[in-house]
Residue frames as qw, qx, qy, qz and C-alpha x, y, z in Angstrom:
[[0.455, -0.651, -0.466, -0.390, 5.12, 10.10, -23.86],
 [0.048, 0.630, -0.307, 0.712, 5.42, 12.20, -21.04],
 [0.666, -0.494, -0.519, 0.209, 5.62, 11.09, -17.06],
 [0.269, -0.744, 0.168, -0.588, 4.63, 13.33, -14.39],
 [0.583, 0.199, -0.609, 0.499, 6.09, 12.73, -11.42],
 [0.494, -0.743, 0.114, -0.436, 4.30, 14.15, -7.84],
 [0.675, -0.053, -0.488, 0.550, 6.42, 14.44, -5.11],
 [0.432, -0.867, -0.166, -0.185, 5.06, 15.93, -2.20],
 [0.546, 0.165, -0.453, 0.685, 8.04, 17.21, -0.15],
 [0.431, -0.854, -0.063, -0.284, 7.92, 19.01, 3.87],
 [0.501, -0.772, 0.292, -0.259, 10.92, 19.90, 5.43],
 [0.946, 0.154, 0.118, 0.260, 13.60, 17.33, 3.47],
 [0.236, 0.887, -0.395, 0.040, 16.58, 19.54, 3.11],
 [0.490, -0.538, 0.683, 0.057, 18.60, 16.62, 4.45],
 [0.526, -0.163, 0.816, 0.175, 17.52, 14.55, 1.50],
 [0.473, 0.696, 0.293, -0.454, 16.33, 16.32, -1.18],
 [0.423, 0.715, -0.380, -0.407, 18.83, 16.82, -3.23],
 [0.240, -0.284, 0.924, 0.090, 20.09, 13.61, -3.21],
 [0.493, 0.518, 0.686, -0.131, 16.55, 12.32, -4.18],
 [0.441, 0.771, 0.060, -0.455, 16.71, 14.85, -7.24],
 [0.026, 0.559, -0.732, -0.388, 20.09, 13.94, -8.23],
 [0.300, -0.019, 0.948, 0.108, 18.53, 10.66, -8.79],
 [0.442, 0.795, 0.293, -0.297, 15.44, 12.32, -10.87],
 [0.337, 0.808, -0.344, -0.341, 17.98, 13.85, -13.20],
 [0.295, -0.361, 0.860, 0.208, 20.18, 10.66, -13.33],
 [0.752, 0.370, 0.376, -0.394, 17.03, 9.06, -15.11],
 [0.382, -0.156, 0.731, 0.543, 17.37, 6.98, -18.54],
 [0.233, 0.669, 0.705, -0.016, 14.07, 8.27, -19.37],
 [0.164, -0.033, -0.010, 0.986, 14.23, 11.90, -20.39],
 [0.292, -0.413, -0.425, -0.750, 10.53, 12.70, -21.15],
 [0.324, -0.677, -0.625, 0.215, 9.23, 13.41, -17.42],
 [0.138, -0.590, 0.059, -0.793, 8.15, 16.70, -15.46],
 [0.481, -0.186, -0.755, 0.405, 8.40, 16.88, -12.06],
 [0.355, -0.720, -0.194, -0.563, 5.76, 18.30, -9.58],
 [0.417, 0.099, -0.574, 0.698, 7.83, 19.19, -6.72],
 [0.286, -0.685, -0.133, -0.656, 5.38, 20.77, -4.50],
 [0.383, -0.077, -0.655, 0.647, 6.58, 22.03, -1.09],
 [0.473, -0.583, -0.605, -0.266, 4.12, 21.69, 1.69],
 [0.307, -0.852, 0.139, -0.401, 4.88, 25.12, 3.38],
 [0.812, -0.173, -0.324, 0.453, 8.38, 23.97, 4.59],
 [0.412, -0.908, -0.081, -0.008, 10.35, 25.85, 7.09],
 [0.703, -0.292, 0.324, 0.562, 13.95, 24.55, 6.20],
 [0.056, -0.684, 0.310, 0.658, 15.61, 25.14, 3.61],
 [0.434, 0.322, 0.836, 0.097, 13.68, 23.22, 0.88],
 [0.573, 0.785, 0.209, -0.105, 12.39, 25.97, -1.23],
 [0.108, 0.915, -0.268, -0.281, 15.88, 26.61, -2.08],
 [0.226, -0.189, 0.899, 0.324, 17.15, 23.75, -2.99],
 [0.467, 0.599, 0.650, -0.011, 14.03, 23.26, -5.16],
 [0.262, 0.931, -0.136, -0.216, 14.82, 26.80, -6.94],
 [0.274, -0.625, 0.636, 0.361, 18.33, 25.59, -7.46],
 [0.488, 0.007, 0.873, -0.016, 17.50, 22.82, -8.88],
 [0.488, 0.753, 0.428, -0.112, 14.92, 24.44, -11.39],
 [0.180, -0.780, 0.506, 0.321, 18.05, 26.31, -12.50],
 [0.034, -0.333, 0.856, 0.393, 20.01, 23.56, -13.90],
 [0.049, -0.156, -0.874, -0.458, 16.87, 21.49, -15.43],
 [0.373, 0.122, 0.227, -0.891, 13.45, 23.10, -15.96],
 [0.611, -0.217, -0.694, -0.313, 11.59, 19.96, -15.82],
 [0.346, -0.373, -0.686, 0.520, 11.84, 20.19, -12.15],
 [0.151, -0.534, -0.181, -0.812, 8.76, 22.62, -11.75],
 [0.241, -0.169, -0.687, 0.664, 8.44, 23.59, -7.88],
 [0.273, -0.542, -0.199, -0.770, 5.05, 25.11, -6.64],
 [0.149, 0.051, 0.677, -0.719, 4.07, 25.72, -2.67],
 [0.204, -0.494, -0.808, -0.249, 1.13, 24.13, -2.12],
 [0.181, -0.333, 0.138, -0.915, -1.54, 26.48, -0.99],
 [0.752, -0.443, -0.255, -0.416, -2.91, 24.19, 1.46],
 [0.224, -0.573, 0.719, -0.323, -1.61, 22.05, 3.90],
 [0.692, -0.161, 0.697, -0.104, -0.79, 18.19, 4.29],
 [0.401, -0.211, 0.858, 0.245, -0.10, 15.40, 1.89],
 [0.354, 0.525, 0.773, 0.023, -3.17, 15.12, 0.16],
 [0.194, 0.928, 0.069, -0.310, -3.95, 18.65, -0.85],
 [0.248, -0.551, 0.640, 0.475, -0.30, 17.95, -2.27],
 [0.413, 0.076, 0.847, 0.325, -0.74, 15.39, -4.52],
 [0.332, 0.724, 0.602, -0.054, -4.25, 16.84, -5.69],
 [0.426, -0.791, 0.143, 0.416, -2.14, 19.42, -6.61],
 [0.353, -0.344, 0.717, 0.493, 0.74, 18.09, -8.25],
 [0.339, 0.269, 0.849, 0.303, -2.07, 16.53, -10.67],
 [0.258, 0.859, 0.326, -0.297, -3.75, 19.62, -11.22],
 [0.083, 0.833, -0.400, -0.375, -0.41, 20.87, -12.71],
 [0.459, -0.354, 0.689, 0.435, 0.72, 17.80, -14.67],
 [0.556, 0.611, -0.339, -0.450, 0.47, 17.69, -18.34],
 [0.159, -0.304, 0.924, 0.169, 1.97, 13.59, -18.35],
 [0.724, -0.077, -0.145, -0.670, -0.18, 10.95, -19.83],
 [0.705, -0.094, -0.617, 0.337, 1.89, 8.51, -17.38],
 [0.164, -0.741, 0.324, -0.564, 1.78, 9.29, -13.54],
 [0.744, -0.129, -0.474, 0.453, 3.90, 8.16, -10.58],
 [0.100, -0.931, 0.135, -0.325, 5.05, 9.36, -7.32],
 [0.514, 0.246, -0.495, 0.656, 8.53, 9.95, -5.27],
 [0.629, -0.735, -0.164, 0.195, 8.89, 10.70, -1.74],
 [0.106, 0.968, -0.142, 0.175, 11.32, 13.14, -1.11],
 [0.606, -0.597, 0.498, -0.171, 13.32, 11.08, 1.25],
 [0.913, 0.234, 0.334, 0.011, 13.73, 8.19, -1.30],
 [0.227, -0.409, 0.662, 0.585, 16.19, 7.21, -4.01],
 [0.785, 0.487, 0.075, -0.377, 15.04, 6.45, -7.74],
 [0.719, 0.065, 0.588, 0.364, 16.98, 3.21, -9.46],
 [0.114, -0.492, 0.291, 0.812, 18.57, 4.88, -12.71],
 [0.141, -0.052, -0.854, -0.498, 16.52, 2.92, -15.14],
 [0.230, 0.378, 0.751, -0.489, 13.28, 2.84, -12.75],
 [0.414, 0.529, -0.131, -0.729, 11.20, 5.52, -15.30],
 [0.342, 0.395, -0.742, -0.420, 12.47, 3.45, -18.60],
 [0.092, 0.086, -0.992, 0.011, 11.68, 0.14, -17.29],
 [0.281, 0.481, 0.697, -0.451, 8.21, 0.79, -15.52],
 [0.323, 0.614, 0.015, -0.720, 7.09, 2.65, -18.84],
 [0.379, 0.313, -0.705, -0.511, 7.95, 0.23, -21.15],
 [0.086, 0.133, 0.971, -0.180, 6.51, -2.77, -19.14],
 [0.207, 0.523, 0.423, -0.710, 3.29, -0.38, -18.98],
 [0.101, 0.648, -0.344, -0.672, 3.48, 0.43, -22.68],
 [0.253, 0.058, -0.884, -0.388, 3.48, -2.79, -24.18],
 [0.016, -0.308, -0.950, -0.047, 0.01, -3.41, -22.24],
 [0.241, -0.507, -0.721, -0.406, -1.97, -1.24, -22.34],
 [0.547, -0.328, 0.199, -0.744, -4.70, 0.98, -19.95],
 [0.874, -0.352, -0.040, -0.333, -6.30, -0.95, -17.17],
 [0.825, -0.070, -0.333, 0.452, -2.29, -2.29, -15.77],
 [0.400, -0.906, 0.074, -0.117, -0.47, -0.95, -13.31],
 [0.645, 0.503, -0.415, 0.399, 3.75, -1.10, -13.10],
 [0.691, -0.707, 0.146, -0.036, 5.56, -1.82, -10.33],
 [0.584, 0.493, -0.510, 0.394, 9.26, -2.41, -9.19],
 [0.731, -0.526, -0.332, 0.280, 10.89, -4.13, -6.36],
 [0.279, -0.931, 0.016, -0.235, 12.29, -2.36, -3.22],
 [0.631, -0.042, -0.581, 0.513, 15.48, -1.97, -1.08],
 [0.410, -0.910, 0.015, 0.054, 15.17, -0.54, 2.32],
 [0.587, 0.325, -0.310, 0.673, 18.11, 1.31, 3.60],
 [0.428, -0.832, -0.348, 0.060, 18.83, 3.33, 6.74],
 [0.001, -0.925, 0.215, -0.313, 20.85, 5.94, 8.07],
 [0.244, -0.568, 0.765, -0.181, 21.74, 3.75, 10.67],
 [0.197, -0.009, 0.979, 0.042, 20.44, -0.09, 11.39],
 [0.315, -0.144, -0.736, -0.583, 17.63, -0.91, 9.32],
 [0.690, -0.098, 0.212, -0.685, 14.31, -1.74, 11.20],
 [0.472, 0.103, 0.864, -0.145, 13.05, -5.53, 11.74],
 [0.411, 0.637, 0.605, -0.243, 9.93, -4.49, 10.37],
 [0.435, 0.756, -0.157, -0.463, 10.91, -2.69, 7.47],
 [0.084, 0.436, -0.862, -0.244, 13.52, -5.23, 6.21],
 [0.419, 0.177, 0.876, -0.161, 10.77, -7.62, 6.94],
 [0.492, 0.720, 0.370, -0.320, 8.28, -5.91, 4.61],
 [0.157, 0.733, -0.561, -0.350, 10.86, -5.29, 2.03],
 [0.248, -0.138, 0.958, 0.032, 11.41, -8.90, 1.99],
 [0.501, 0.403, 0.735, -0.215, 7.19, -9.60, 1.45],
 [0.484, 0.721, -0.013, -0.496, 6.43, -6.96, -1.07],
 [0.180, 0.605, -0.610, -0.479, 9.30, -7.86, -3.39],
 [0.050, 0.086, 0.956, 0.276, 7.84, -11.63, -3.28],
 [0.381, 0.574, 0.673, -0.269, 4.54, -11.08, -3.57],
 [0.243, 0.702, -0.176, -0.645, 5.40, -8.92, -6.60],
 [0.013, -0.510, 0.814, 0.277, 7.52, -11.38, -8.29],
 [0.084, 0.110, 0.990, -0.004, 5.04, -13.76, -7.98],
 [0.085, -0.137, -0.489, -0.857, 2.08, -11.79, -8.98],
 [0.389, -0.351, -0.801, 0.289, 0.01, -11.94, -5.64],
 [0.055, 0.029, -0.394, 0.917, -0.38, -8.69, -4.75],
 [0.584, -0.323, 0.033, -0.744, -4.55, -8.83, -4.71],
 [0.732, -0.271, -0.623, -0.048, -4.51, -11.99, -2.85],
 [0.560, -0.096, -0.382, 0.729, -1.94, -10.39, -0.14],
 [0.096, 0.555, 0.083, 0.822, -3.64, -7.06, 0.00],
 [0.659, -0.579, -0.373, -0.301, -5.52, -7.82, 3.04],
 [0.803, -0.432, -0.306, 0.274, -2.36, -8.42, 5.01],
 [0.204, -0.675, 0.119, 0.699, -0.55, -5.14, 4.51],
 [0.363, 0.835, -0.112, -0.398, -0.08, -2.48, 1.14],
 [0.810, 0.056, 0.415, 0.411, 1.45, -5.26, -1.31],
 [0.590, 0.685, 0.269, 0.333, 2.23, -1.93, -3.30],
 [0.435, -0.395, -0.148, 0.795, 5.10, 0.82, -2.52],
 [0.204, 0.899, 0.385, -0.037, 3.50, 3.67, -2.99],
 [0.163, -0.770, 0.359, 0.501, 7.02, 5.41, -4.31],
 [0.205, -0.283, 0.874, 0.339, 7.32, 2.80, -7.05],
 [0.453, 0.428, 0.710, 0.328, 4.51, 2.40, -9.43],
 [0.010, 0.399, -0.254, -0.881, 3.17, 3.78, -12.70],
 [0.374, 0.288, 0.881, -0.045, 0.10, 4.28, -14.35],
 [0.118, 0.461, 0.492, 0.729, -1.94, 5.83, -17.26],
 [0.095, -0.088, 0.163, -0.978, -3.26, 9.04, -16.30],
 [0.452, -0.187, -0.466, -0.737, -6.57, 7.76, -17.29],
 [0.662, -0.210, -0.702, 0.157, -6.80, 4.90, -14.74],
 [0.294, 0.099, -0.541, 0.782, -5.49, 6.92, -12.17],
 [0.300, -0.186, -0.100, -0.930, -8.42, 9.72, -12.92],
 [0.646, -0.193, -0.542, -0.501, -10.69, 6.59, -13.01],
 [0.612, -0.254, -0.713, 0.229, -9.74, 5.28, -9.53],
 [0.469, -0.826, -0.289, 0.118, -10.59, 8.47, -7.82],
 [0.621, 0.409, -0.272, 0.610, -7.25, 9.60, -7.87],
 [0.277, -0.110, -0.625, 0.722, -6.10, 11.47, -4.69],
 [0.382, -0.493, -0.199, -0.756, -9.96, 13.36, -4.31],
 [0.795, -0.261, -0.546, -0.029, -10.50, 11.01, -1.24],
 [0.170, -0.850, 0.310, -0.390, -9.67, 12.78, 2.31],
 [0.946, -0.317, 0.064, -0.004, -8.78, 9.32, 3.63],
 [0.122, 0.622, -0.736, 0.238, -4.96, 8.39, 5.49],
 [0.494, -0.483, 0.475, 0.545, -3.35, 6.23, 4.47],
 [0.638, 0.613, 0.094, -0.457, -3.60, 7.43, 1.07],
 [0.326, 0.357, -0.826, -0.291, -1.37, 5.31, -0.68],
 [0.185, -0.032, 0.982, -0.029, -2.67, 2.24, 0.78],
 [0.556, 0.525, 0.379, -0.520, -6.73, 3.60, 0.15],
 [0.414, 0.600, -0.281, -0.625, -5.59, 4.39, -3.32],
 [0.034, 0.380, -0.908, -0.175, -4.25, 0.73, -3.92],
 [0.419, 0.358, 0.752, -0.362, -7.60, -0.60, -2.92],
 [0.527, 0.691, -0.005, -0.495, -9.31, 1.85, -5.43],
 [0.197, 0.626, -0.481, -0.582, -6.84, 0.22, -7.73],
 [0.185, 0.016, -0.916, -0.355, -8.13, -2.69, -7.58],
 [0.319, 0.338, 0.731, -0.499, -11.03, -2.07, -7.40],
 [0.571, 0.669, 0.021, -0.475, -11.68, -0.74, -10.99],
 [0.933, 0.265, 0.242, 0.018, -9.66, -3.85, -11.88],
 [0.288, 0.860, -0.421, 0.014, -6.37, -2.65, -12.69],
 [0.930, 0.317, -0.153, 0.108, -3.63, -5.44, -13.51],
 [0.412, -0.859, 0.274, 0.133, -0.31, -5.32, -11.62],
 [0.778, 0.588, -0.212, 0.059, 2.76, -5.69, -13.63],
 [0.563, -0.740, 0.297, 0.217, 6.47, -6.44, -11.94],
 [0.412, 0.746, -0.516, 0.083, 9.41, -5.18, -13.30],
 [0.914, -0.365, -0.159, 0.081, 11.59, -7.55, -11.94],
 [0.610, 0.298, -0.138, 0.721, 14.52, -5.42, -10.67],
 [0.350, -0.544, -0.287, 0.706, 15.38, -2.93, -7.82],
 [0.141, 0.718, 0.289, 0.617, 13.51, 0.67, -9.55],
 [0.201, -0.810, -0.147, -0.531, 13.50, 2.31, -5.71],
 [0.489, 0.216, -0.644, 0.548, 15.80, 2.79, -2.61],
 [0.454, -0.674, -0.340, -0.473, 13.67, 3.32, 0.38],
 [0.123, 0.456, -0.470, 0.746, 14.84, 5.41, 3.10],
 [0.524, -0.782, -0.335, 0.021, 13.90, 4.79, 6.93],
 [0.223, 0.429, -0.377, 0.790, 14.90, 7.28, 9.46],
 [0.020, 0.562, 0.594, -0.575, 13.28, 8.67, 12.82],
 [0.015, 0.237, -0.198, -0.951, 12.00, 11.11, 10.85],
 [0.014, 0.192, 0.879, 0.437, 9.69, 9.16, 8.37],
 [0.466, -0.248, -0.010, -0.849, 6.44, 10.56, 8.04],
 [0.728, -0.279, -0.551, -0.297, 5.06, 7.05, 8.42],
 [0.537, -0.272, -0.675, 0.426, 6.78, 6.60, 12.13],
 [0.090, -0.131, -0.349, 0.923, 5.69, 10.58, 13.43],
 [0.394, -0.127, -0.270, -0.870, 2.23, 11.08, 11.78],
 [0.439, 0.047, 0.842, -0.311, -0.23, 9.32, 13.82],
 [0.692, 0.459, -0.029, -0.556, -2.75, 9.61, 10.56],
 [0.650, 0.250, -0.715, -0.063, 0.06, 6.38, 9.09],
 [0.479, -0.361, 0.706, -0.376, -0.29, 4.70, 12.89],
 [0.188, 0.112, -0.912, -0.347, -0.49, 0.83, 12.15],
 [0.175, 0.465, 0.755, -0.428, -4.26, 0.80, 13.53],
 [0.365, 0.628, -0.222, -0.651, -5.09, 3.28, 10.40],
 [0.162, 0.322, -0.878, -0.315, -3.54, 0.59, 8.15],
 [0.224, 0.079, 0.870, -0.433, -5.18, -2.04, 10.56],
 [0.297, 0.580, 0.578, -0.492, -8.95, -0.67, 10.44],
 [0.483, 0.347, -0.389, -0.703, -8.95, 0.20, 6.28],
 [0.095, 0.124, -0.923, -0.351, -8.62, -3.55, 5.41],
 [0.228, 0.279, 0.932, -0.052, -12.00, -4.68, 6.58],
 [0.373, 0.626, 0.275, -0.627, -14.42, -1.92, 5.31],
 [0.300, 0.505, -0.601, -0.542, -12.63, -2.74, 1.81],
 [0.054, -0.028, -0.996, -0.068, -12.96, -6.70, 2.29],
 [0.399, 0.558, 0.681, -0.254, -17.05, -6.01, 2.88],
 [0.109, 0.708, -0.138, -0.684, -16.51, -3.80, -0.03],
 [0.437, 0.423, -0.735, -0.300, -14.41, -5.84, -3.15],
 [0.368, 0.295, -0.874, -0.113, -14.58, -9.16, -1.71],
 [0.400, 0.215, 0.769, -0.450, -17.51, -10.57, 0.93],
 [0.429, -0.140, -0.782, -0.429, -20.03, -13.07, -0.47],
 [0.431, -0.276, 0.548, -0.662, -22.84, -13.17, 1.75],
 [0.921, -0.011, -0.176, -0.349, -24.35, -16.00, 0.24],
 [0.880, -0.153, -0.444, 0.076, -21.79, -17.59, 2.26],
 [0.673, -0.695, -0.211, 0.139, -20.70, -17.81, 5.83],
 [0.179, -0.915, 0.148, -0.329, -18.81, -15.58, 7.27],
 [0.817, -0.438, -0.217, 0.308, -15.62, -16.85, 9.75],
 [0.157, 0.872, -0.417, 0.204, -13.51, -15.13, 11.75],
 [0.944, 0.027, -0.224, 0.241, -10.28, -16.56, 12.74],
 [0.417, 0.048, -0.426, 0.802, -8.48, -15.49, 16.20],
 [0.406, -0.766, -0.489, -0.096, -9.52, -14.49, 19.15],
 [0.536, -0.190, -0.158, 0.807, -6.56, -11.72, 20.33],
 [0.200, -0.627, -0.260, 0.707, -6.45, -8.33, 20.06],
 [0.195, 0.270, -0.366, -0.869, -7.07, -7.61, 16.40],
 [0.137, -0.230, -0.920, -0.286, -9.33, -10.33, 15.87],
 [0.128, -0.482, -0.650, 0.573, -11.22, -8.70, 18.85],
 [0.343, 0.446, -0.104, -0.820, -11.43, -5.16, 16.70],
 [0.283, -0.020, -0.578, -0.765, -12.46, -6.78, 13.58],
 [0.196, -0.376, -0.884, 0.199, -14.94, -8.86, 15.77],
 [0.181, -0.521, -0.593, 0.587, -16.47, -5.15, 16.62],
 [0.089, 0.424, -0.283, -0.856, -16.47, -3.69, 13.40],
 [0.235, -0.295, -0.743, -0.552, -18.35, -6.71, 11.88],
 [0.143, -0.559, -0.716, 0.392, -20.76, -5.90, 14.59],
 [0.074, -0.372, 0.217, 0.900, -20.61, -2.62, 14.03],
 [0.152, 0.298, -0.564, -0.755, -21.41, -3.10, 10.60],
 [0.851, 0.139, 0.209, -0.461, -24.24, -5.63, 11.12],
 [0.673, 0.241, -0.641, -0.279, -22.61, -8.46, 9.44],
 [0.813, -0.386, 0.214, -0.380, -23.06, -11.66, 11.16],
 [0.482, 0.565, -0.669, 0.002, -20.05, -13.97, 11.47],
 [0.924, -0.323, -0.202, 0.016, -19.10, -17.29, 13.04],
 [0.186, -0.898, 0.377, -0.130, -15.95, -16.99, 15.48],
 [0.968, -0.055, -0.241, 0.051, -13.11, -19.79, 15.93],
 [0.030, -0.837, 0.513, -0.186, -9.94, -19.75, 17.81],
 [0.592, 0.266, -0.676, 0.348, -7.00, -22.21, 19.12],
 [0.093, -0.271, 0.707, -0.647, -7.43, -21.61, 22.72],
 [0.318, -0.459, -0.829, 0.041, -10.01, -24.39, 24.77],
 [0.130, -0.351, -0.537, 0.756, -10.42, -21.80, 27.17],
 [0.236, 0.288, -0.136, -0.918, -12.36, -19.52, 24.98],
 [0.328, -0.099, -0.758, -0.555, -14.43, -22.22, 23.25],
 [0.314, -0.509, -0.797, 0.087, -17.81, -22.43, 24.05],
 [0.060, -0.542, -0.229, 0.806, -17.93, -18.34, 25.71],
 [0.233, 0.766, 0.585, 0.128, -19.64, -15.88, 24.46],
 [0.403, -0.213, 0.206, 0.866, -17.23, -12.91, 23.06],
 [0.178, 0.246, -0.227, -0.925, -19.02, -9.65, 21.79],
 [0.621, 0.197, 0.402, -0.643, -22.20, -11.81, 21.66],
 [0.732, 0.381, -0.513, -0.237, -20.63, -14.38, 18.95],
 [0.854, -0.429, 0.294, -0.001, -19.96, -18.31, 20.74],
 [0.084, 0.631, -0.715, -0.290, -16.16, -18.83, 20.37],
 [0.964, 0.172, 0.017, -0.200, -15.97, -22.20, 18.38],
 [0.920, -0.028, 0.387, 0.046, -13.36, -24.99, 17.52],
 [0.150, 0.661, -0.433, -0.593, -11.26, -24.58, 14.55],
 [0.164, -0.135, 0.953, 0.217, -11.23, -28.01, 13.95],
 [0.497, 0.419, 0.717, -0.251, -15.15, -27.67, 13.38],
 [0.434, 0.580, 0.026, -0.689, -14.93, -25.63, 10.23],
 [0.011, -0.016, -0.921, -0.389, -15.38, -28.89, 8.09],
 [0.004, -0.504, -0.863, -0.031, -19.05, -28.70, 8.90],
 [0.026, 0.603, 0.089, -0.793, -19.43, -24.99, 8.45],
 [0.533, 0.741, 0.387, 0.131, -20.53, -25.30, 4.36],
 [0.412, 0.641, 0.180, 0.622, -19.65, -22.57, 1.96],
 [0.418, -0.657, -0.046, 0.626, -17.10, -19.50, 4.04],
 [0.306, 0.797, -0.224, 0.470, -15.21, -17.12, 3.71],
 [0.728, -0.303, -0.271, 0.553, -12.08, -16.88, 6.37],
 [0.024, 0.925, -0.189, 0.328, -11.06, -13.69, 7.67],
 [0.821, -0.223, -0.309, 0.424, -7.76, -15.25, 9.28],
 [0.095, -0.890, 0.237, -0.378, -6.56, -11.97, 12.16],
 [0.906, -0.304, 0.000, 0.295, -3.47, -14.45, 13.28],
 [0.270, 0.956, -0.087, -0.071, -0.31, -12.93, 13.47],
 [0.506, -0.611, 0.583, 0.174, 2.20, -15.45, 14.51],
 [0.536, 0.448, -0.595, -0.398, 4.07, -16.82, 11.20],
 [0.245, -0.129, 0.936, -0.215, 4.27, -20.25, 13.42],
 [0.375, 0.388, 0.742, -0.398, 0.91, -20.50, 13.91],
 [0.509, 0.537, -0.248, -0.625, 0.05, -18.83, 10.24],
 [0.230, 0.364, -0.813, -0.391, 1.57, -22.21, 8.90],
 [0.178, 0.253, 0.923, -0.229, -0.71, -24.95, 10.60],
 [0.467, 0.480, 0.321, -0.669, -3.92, -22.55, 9.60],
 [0.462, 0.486, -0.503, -0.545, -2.44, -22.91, 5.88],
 [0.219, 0.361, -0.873, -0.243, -2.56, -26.76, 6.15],
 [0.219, 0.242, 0.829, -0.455, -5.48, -26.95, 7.47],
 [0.474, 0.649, 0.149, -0.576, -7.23, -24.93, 5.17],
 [0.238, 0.361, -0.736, -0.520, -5.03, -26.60, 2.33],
 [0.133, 0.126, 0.943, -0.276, -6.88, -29.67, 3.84],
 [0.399, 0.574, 0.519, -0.492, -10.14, -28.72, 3.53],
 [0.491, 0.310, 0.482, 0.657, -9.19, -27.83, -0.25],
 [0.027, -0.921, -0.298, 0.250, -9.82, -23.50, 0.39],
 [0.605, 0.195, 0.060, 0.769, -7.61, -21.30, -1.50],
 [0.282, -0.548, -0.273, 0.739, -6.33, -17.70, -0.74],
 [0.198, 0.118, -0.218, -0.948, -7.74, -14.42, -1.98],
 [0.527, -0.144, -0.554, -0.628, -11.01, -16.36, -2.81],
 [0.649, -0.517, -0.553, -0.072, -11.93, -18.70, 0.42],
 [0.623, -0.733, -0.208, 0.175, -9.91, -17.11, 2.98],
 [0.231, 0.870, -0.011, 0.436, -7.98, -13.90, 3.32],
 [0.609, -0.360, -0.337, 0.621, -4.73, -13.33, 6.10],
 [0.234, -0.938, -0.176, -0.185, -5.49, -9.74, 7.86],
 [0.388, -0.848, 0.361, 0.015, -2.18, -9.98, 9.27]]
């Protein structure tokens, strides 16, 4: 059964072919790639012609639009798989990645999703922050968290799963104008209830450079990321029949503090700092933490970001007997 493959590409001649060689290296043989190059300027259509050359499953087509999205929507107009996945251009594919995410997929069924853990790599020194997120995703796969964790950043690599065509179609697939579109689309995927599966095994080398689209496009800035999670959380997961809390009183707690406003919802506020208790912040009184024993039936929107301070919140809230993804949700 056939996997398509979309793989938007702009202006990768430094790492294209290396990212094909690892397409052709595949143990899978039934895929078709949708190479589609987004009106590069290098030398990317020619290494994409070459390439069609020695295996005419790599099918290249200029996209006749412009930007990422119009790509993908694209790619899926031309694929003919009834499995789809995408590659970044910049990336490596594990030699077994295809074989493994298709059979995991295979034995269950529509309505799952496949996944496979990540390594970062760099040209030069790795990022903090990318070796750090490398680090979360691959447990929160492994352990089968990833809609409890979704709130606190894209528990999915959006180079590294695979899903029936049908699902895809059924979450909307890439018709949404909305950046980041891997991380929207992950929402959509669970939102129509799709199952995450983890291979348990490196399926995807993930390149940082300066380059990365995610560190030059402001459309991936981490305020984009930031400002999807809560319109989804009043979306898939608020319960108004019970209270509302945020939790933190800094500088993201502040935005989401203006977006439930915004949005009319109506929320109690709590924070660690005396100074702030008792004031009146965006027209909510800052409160106690220690009072939310006498707050009744919540929800926690918790916009802390220090892992210090993340641990006391958990043992406080283990205390109170609240569990995550269902009473209270880390934003950060």
């Amino acid at each position: 059964m056939r996997i398509s493959i979309l793989l938007p590409i702009f202006n990768e001649e430094r790492y294209l072919a290396e990212c094909l060689d690892s397409v052709l290296a595949q143990s899978y043989s039934d895929w078709e790639l949708l190479a589609i190059d987004d009106q590069s300027t290098d030398s990317t259509p020619q290494i994409l012609a070459e390439y069609q050359q020695r295996d005419a499953r790599i099918r290249p087509i200029r996209n006749p639009e412009k930007g990422v999205i119009p790509a993908l929507r694209f790619a899926l107009q031309h694929s003919s798989g009834n499995f789809i996945t995408r590659m970044d251009a910049d990336d490596i594919m594990a030699p077994q990645k295809l074989e493994r995410m298709h059979s995991l997929l295979l034995a269950h069924g529509p309505g799952h999703l496949s996944v496979g853990l990540v390594e970062y790599f760099a040209d030069a020194e790795l990022g903090q922050g990318y070796a750090r997120y490398g680090a979360w995703i691959n447990k929160v796969n492994l352990e089968g968290r990833q809609w409890e964790e979704i709130y606190r950043d894209c528990p999915i690599p959006a180079p590294c799963w695979l899903v029936y065509r049908e699902d895809l179609l059924r979450a909307g697939a890439f018709e949404p104008n909305i950046k980041p579109e891997d991380y929207d689309l992950i929402f959509r995927f669970r939102q129509i209830g799709l199952q995450p599966l983890t291979v348990p095994e490196v399926l995807l080398y993930w390149r940082d450079h300066a380059d990365r689209t995610t560190r030059m496009n402001e459309a991936y800035d981490i305020q984009k990321y930031f400002r999807m999670k809560l319109p989804w959380f009043l979306a898939l997961d608020h319960d108004p029949t019970r209270q509302l809390v945020l939790w933190g009183a800094g500088p993201r707690g502040k935005t989401f503090a203006t977006m439930l406003n915004e949005a009319k919802v109506k929320f109690r506020w709590v924070c660690d700092n005396p100074r702030k208790w008792g004031q009146q912040i965006y027209g909510v009184i800052m409160e106690e933490e220690s009072r939310l024993k006498d707050f009744g039936p919540m929800q926690i929107i918790i916009s802390v970001a220090s892992p210090v301070d993340q641990v006391g919140i958990k043992t406080l809230l283990d205390e109170l007997g609240l569990h995550a993804g269902m009473d209270y949700f880390w934003f950060c």
